[in-house]
N, C-alpha and C positions, 0 to 999 in steps of 0.2 A: 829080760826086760830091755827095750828102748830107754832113752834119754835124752831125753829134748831141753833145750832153753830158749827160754824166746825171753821179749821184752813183752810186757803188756801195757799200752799207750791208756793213759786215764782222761778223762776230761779233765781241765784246771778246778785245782782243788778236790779233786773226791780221789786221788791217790793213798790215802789210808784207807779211807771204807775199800776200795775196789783190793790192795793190798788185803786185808782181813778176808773178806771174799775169796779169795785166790786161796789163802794159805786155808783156809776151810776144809777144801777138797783133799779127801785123802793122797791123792794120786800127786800133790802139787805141796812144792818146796820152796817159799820166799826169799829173798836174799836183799831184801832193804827196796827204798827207790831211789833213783837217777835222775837227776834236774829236776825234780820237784814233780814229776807225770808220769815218771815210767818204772813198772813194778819190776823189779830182774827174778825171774819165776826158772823153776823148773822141775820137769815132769818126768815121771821112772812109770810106766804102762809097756803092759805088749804092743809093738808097734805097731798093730792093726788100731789098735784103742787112738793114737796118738790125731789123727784128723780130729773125732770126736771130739776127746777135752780139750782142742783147742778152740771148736766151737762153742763146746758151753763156758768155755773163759768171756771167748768175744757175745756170747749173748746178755755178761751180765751188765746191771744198767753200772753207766758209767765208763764202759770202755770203748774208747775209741778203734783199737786196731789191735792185733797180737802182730807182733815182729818173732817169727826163731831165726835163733842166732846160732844154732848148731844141731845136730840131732845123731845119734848113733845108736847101730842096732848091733855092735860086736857083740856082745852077750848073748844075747839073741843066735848069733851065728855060732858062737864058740862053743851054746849047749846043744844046739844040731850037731857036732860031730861026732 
């Protein structure tokens, strides 16, 4: 499994609904929000998966932008060997 973190930008005020949304997703792990807009999310998928849910993050209503802040596929590497 990959592991991604990003930030997900909300429009002002809909940072809870958009946080509930996020944490919905099986794939997706919430960790509170930031300045009042921005959900601190993160995702465990096979790395192929990972462009996807980031898509249907930023498709749902209310979000303005996904920011990742980090991403890594060791695992991924370490069970190929």
């Amino acid at each position: 499994m990959a592991i991604m973190g990003f930030l997900v930008h909300g429009a002002p005020g809909a940072a809870v609904g958009v946080e509930a949304l996020v944490s919905a997703m099986p794939e997706m792990t919430t960790y509170g929000i930031h300045q009042d807009d921005y959900i601190v999310a993160v995702a465990e998928a096979p790395s192929a998966d990972m462009e996807g849910l980031l898509g249907r993050v930023h498709a749902l209503d209310n979000v303005i932008a996904c920011y990742v802040t980090s991403l890594t596929v060791e695992d991924e590497e370490n069970s190929r060997e």
